[in-house]
Structure formats: structure tokens, C-alpha cells
Backbone as CSV, one residue per row, in Angstrom:
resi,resn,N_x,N_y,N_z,CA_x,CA_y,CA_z,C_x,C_y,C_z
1,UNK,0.857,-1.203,0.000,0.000,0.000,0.000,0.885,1.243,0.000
2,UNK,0.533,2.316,-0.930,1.807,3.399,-1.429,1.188,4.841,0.089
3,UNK,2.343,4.864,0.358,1.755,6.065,1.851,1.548,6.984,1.138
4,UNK,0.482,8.185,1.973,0.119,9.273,1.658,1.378,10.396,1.785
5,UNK,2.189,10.075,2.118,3.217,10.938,2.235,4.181,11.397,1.219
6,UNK,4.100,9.730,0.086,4.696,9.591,-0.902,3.905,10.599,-1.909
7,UNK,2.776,11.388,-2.057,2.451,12.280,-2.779,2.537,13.454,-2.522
8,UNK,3.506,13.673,-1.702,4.192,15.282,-1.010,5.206,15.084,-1.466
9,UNK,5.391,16.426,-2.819,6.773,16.304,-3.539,7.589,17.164,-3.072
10,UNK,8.910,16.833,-3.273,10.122,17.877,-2.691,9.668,19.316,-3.004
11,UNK,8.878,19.852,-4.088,9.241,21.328,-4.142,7.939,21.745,-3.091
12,UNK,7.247,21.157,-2.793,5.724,21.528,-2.071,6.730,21.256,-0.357
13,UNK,7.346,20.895,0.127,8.279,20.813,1.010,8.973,21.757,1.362
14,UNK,9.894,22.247,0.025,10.457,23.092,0.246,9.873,24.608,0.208
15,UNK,8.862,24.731,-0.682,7.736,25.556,-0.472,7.419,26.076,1.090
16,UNK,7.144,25.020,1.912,6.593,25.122,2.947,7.851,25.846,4.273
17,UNK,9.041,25.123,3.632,10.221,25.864,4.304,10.372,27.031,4.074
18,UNK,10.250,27.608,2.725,10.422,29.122,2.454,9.489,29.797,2.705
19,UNK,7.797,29.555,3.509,7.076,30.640,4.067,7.930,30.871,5.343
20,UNK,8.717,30.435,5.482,9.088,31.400,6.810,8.849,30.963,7.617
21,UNK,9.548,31.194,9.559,8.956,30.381,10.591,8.884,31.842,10.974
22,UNK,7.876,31.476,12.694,7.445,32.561,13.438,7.998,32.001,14.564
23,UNK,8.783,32.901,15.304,9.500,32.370,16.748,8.721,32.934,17.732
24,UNK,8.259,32.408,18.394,7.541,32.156,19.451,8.467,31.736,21.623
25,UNK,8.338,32.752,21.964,8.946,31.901,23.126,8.219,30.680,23.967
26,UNK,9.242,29.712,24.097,8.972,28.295,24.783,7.903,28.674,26.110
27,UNK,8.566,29.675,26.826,8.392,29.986,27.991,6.848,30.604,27.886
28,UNK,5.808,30.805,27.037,4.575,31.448,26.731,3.989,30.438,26.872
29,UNK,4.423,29.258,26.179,3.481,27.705,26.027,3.316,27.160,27.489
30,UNK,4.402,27.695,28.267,4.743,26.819,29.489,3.797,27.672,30.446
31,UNK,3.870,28.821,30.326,3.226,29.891,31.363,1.633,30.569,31.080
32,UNK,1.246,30.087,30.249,0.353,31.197,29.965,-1.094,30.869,30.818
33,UNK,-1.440,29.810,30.907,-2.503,29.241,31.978,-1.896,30.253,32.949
34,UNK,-0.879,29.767,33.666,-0.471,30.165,35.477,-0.568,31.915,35.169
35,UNK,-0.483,32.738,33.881,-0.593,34.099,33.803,-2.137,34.317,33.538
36,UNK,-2.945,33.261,33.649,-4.625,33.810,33.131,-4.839,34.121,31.671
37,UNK,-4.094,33.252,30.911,-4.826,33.601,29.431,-5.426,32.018,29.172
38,UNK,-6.163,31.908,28.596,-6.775,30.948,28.029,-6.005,30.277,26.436
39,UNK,-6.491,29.335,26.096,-6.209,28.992,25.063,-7.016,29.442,23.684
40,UNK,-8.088,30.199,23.659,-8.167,31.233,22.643,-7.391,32.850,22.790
41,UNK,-7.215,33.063,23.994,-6.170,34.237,23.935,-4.959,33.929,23.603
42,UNK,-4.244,32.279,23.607,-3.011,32.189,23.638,-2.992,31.803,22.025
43,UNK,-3.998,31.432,21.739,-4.245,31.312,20.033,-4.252,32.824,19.020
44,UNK,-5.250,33.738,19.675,-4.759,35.242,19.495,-3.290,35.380,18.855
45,UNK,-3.080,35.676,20.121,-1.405,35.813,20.569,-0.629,35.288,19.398
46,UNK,-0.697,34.298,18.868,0.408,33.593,18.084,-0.369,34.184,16.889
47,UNK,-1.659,34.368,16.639,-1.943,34.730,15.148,-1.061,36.537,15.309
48,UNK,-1.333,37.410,16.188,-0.661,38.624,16.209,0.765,39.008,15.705
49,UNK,1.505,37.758,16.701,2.919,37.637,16.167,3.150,37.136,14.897
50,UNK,2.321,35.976,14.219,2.223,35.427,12.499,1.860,36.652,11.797
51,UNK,0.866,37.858,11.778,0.652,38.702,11.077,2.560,39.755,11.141
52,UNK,2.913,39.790,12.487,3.948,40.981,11.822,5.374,40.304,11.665
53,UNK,5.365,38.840,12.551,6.840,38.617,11.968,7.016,38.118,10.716
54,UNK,5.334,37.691,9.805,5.408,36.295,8.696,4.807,37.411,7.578
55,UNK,4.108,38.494,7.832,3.322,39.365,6.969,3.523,40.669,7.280
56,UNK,4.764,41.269,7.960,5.067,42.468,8.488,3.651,43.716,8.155
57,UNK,2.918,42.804,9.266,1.581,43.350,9.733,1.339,43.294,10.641
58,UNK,1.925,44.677,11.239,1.425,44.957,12.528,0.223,45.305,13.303
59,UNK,-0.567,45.660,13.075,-1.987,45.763,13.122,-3.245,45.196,11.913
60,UNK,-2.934,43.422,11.966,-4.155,43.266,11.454,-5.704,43.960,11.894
61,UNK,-6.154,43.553,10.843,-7.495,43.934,11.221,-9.002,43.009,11.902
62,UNK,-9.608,43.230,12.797,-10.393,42.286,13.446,-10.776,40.823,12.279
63,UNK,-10.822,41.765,10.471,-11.336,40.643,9.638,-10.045,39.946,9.181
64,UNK,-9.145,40.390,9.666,-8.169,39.158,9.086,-7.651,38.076,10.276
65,UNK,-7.917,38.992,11.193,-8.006,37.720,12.361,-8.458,36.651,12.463
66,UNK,-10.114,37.036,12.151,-11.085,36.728,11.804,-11.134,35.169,10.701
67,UNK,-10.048,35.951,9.846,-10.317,34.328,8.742,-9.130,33.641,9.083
68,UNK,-8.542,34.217,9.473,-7.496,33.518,10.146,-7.476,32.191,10.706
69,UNK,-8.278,32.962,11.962,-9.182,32.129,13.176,-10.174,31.071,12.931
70,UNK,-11.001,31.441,11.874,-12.294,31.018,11.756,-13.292,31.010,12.667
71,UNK,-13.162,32.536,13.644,-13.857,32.725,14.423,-14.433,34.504,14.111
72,UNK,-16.001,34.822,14.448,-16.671,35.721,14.426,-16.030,37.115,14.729
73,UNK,-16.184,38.133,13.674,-15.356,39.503,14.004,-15.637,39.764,15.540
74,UNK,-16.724,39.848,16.037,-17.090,39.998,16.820,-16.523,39.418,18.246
75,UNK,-16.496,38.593,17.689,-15.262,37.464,19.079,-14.015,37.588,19.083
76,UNK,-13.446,38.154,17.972,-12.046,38.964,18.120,-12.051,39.979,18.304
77,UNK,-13.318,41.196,18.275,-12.840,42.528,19.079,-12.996,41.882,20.614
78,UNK,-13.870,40.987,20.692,-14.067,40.801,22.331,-12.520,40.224,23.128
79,UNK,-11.895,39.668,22.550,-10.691,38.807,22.640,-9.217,40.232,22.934
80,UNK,-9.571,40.762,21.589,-8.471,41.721,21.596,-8.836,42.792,23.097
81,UNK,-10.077,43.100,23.026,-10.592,44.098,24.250,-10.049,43.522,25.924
82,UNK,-10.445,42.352,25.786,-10.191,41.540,26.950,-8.462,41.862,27.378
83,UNK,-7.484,41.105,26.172,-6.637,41.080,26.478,-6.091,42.279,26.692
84,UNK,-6.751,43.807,26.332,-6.209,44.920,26.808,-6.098,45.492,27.627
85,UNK,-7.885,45.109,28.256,-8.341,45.333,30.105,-6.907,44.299,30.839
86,UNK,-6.614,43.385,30.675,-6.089,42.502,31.558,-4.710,42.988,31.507
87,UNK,-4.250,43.640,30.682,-2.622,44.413,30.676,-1.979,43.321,30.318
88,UNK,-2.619,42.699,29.007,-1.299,41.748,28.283,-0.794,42.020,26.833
89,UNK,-2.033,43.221,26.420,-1.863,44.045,25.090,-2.343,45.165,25.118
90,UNK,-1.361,46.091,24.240,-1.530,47.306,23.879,-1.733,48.050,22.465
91,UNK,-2.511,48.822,22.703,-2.045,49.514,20.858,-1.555,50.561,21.299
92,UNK,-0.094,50.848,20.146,0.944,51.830,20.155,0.204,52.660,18.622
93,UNK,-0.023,54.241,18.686,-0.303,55.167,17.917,1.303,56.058,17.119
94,UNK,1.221,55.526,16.194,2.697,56.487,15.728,2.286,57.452,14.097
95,UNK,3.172,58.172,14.281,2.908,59.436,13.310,4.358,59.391,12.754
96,UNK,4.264,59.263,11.099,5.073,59.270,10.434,5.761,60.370,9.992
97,UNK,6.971,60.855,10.409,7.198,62.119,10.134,7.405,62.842,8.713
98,UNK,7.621,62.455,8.137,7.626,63.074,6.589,6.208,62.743,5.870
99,UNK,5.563,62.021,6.482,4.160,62.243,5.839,3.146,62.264,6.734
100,UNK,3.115,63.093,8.166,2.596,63.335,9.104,1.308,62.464,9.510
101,UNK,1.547,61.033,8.542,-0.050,60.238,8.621,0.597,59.222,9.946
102,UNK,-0.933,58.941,10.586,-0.542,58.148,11.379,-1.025,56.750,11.475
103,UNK,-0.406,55.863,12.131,-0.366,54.391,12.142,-0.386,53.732,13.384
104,UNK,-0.967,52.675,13.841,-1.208,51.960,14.517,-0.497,50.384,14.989
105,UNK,-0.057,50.119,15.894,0.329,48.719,15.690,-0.212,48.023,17.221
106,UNK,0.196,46.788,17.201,-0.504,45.939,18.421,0.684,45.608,19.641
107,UNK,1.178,46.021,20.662,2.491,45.750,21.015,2.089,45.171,22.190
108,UNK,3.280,43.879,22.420,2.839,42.739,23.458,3.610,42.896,24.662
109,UNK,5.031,44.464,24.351,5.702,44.178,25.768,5.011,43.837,26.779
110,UNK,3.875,44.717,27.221,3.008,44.112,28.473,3.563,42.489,28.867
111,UNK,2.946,42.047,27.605,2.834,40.510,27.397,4.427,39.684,28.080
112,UNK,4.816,39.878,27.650,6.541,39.634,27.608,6.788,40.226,28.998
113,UNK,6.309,41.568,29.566,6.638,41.559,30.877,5.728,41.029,31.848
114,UNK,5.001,40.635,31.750,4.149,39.582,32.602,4.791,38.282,32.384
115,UNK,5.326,38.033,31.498,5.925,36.601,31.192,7.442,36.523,31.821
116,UNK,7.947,37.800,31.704,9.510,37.759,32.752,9.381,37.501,34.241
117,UNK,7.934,38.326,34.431,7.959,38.376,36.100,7.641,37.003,36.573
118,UNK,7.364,36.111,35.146,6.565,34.486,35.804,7.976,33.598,35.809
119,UNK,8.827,34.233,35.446,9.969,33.402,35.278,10.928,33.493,36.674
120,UNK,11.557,31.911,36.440,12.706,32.323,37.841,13.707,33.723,37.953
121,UNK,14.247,33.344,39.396,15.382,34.500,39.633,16.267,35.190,38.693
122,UNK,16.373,33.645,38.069,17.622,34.153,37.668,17.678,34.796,35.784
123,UNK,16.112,34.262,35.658,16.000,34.896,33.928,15.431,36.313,34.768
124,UNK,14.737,36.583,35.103,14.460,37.829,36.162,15.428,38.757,35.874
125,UNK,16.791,38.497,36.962,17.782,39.266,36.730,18.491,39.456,35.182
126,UNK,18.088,38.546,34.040,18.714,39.102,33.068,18.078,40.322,32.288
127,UNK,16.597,39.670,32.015,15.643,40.837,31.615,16.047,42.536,32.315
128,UNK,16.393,42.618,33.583,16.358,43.753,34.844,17.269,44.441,34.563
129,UNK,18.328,43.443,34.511,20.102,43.859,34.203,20.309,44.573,33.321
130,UNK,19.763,43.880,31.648,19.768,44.537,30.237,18.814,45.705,30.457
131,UNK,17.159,46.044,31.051,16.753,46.979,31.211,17.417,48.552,31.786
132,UNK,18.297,47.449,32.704,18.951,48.791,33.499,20.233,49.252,32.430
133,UNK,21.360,48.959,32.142,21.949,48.965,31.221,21.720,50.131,29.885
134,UNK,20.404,49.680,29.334,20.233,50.154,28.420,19.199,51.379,28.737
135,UNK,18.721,51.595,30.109,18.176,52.839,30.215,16.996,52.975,30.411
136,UNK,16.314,51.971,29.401,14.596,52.039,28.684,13.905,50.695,29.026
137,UNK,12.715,50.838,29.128,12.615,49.605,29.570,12.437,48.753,27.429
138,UNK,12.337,47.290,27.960,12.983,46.784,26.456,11.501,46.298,25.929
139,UNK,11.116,45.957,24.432,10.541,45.918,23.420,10.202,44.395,23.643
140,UNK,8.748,44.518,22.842,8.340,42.918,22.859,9.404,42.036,22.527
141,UNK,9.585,42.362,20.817,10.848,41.894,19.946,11.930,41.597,20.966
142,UNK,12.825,42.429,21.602,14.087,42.325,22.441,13.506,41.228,23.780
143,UNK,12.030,41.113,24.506,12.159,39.897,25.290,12.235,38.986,24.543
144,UNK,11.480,38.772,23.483,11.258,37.243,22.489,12.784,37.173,22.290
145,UNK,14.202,38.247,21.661,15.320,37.539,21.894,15.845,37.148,22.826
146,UNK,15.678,37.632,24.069,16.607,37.095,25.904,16.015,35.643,25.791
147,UNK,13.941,35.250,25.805,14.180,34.344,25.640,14.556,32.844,24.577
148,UNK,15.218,33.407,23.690,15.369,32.320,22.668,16.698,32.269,23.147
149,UNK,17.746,33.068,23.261,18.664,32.963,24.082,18.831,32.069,24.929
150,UNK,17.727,31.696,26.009,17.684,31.288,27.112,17.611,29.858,27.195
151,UNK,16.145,29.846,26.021,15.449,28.547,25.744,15.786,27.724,24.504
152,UNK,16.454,28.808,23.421,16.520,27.835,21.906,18.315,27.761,22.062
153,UNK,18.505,28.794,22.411,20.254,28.990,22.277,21.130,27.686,23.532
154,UNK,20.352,27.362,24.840,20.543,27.521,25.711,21.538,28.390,26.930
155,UNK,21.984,29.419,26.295,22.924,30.733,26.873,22.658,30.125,28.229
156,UNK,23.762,30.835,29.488,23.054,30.455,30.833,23.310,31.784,30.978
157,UNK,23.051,32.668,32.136,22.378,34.110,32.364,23.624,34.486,32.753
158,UNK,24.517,33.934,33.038,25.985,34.963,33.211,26.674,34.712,32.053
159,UNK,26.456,34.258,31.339,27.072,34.143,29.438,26.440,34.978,28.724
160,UNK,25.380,35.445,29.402,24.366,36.900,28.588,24.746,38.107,28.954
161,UNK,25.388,38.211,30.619,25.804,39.141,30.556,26.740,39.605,30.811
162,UNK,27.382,38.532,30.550,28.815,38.716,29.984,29.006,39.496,28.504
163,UNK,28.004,39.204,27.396,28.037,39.485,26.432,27.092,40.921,26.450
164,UNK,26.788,40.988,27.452,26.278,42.560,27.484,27.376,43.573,27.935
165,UNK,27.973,42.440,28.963,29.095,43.156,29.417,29.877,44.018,28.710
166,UNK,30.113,43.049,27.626,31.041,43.564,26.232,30.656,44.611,25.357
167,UNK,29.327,44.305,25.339,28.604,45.591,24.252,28.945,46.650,24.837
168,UNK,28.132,46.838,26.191,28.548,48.392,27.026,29.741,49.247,26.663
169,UNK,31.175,47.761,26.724,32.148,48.133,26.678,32.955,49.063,25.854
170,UNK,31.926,48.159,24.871,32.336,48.450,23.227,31.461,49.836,23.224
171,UNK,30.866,50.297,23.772,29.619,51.090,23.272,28.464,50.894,22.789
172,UNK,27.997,49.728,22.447,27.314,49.118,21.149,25.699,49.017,22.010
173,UNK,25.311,49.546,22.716,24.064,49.032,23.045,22.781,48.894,22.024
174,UNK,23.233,47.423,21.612,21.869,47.023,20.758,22.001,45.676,20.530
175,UNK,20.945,45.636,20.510,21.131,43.357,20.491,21.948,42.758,19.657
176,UNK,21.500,43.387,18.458,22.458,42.432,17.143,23.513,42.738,17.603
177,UNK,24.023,43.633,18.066,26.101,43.017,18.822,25.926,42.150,19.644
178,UNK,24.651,42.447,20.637,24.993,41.271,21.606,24.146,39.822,20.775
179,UNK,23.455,39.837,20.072,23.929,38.373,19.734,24.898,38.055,18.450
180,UNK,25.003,39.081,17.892,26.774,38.592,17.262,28.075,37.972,18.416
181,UNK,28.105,38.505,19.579,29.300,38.185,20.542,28.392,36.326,20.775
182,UNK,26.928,36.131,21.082,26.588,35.459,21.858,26.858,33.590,20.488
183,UNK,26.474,34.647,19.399,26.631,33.545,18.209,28.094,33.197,18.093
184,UNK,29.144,34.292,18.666,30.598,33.313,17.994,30.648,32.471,19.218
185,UNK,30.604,33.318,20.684,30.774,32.183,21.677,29.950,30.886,21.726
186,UNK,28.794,30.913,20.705,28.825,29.353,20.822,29.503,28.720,19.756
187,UNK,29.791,29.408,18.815,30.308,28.237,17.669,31.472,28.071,18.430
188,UNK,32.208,28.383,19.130,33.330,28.059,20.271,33.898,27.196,21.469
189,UNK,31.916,26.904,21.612,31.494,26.207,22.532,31.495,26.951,24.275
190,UNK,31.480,28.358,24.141,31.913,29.023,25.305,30.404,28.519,26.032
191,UNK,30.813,28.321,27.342,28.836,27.745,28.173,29.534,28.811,29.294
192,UNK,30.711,28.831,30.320,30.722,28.994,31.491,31.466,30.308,31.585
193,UNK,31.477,31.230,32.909,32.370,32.487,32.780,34.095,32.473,32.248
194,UNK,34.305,31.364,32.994,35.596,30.670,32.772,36.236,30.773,31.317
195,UNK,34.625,29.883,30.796,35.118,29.838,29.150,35.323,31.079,28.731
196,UNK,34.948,31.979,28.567,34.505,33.199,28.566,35.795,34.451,28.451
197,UNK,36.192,33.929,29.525,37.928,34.523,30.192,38.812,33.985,28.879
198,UNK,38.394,32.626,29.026,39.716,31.798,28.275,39.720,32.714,26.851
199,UNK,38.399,32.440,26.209,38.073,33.028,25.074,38.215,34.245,24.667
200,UNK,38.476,35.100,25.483,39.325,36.514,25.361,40.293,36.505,25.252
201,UNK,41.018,35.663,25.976,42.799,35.576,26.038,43.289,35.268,25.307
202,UNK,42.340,34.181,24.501,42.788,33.893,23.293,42.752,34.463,22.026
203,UNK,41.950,35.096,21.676,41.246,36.648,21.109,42.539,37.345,20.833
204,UNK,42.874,37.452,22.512,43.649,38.571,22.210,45.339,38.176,21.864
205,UNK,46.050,37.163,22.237,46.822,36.469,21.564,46.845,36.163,20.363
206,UNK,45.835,35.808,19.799,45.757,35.842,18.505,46.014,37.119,17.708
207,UNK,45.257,38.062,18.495,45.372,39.330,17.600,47.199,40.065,17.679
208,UNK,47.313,39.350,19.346,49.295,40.410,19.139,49.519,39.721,18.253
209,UNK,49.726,38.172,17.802,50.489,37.674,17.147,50.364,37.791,15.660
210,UNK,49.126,38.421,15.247,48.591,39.227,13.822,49.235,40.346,13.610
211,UNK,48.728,41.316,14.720,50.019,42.550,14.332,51.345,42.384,14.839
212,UNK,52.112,41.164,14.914,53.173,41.639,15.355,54.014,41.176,13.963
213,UNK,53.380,39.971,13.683,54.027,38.962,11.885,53.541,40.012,11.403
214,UNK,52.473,41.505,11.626,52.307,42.081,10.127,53.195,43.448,9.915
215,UNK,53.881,43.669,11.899,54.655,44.880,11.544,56.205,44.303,11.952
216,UNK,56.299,42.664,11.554,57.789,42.483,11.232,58.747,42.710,10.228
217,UNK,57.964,42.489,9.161,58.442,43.217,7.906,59.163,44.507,8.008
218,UNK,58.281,45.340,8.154,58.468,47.137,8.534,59.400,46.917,9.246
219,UNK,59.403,46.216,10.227,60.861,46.686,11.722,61.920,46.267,10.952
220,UNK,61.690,45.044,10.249,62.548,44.657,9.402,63.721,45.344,8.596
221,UNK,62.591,45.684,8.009,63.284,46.491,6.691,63.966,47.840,7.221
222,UNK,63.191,48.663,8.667,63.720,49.683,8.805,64.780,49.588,9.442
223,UNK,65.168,48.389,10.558,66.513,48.114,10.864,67.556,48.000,10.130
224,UNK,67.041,47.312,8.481,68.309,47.285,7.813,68.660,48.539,7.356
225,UNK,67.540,49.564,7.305,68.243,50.792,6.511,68.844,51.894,7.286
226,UNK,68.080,51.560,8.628,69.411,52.193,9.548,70.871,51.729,9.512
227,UNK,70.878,50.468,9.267,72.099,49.785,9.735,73.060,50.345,8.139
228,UNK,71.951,49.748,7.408,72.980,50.592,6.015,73.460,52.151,6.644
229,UNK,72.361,52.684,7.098,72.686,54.243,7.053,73.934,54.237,7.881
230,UNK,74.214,53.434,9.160,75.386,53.441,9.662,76.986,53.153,8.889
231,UNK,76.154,51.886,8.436,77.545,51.263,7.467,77.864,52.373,6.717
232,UNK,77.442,53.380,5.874,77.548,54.157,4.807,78.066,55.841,5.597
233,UNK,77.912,55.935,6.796,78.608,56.654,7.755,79.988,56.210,8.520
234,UNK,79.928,55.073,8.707,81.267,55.131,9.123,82.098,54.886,8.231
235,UNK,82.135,54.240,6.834,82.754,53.946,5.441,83.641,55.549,5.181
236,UNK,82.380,56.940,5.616,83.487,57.892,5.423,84.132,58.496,6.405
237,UNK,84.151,57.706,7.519,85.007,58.354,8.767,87.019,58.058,7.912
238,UNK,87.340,58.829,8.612,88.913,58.739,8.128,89.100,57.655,8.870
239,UNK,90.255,56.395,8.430,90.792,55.827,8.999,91.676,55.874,10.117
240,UNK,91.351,55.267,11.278,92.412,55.535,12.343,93.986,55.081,12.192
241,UNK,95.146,55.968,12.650,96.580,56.077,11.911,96.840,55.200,13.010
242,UNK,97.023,53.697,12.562,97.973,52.479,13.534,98.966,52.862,14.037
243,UNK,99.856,53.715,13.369,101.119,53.921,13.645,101.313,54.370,15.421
């Protein structure tokens, strides 16, 4: 008997790979009962994030929810309303400056900070740490990266801020440095502070020993032309009289 699977051809496969994924934190699936959302709010929720990370649509509209869902316009303003009374969503109003029109979008920090405060100590202190750091408090987008970090990457919370550490250092306050630092330390395999140390030292050894083979040449060459310049100075000193 020929399986049904055998009539799913490679390009309808690969098709399905190139719509794109929507990242979602682990930690939402795990928490969202113990935070009071239900499983049509937590269904919401994931269609919100599919409209702007998969259709950079930030404010669908109740009817695209709607077919989305396959549930009544009406039951998605009630849904969206709900989740706004309860402080797990917001709408953000913005005005475009060169064409003074304005725009709307759906923003879940709320969401994301109700979801930090459900988390242990110690993801706690990373969310707090980077908040303080950077001044402001941080963006839906920027929790969904701490936790993929946390949960997809497995980072442990002093390897995060360690790598915040560095940004500061550098100046760089903005994620994509810190997960550029967080992406080489794993292809490295860095997990612990330790590693961390090592992985600098080595960094930086590497780098004297780059500029030092690249300004041997130069010392090189300029020693010999001093040394000529000497040879070619004392050649006209007068000879000293043996006699």
C-alpha cells in the first residue's frame, strides 16, 4: 500500500520551508494558563505575532483575524478588548514624520513583561540587568530575543551578561552586537564564565600575534636601513693612523 506521504513532492516541502517560521517563546506555552490567558487568547497571541513577523503586519485587522481564526469579528474585538483590560496588550499610535499620517500597531511588551515576572530569579535578573543597562525599559521583539537565548540557544544568564558586558564596553548598546558576541561564543562552545575569560585571552593572543608577523616586515626592513645608514657613515670616517 503506497503512503500518503509519498504524494508530497520535494518542491511543495520546500515551499513550505520558504514561508518562513514565526519564533515564538517556549516559555509562553509553558506559562500562559499560570498568567490567566486561556487557550483562545493564547491562540490570538500567536496569530498577532504570524501577522507581523510572517506578513510584516502589525496591526491586522479584526477581519483578518477573523479568517485567520475562523472565528466571528465579533469574538475577536471581544478577545483583543479583553486582552487589553487585563494588561497583556496594547495599541501603540505612531505618526510618520515626513508624511505626518498616522499608524497603529498591536504591542505585546506588556505581554513579555508579565511573562519575565513568571519566570525564575535568575531569567528575572537578566531581563532587569539589560533593562537597566540600556536605560529604557525593552521591546516585545528584544524579550522574544533574551528568551530564545535562554530557551533555543541555551545561553546560561551569566554568558548573557557577559556578552552585554562587552557591548557596554564596546559602546554598542543594541542586540544584534549582543547576539553577534553570543553567536561566535557558541560556535566556540563558550557555556561557562571561565570559558569566557579563556576566550578573550585567546582573542587577544591571537590578535598580538597578527600585528606583530604584520609589523615584522616594517621593523625589518627599517633596521636594515638604519644599519645601512650606519655602514655608509662610518665607510666615510677617516681611517684611524695604527702607527
Amino acid at each position: 500500500m503506497r503512503s500518503r506521504n509519498a504524494n508530497v513532492s520535494t518542491e511543495t516541502i520546500a515551499a513550505l520551508f520558504q514561508s518562513g517560521f514565526v519564533a515564538v517563546p517556549q516559555l509562553l506555552f509553558k506559562q500562559y494558563r499560570r498568567m490567566g490567558l486561556s487557550d483562545s487568547d493564547l491562540l490570538l497571541v500567536l496569530h498577532i505575532i504570524a501577522f507581523r513577523d510572517g506578513d510584516h503586519n502589525e496591526f491586522p485587522t479584526f477581519r483578518d483575524l477573523s479568517d485567520r481564526m475562523s472565528r466571528p469579528e465579533t469574538d475577536v474585538a471581544h478577545h483583543i478588548h479583553t486582552l487589553i483590560e487585563a494588561g497583556f496588550l496594547r495599541i501603540d499610535v505612531h505618526t510618520q514624520a515626513d508624511k505626518g499620517k498616522m499608524t497603529e500597531s498591536y504591542d505585546l511588551t506588556p505581554l513579555y513583561y508579565r511573562l519575565a515576572q513568571s519566570t525564575t530569579n535568575t531569567e528575572k535578573n537578566v531581563f532587569l540587568t539589560i533593562e537597566a543597562e540600556f536605560g529604557r525599559p525593552l521591546s516585545s521583539v528584544e524579550y522574544e530575543q533574551i528568551v530564545q537565548w535562554i530557551d533555543k540557544d541555551k545561553h546560561s544568564d551569566v554568558v548573557i551578561l557577559a556578552a552585554l558586558k562587552e557591548a557596554v564596553l564596546a559602546g554598542k548598546y543594541n542586540f544584534k552586537y549582543i547576539d553577534r558576541i553570543l553567536l561566535d561564543w557558541q560556535k566556540h562552545n563558550v557555556r561557562t564564565l571561565h570559558d569566557v575569560e579563556a576566550h578573550k585571552e585567546r582573542f587577544r593572543r591571537q590578535h598580538q600575534n597578527t600585528v606583530t608577523s604584520e609589523l615584522a616586515p616594517t621593523v625589518k626592513k627599517r633596521n636594515a636601513t638604519n644599519n645601512n645608514k650606519y655602514d655608509a657613515f662610518y665607510q666615510k670616517m677617516p681611517v684611524r693612523d695604527q702607527r
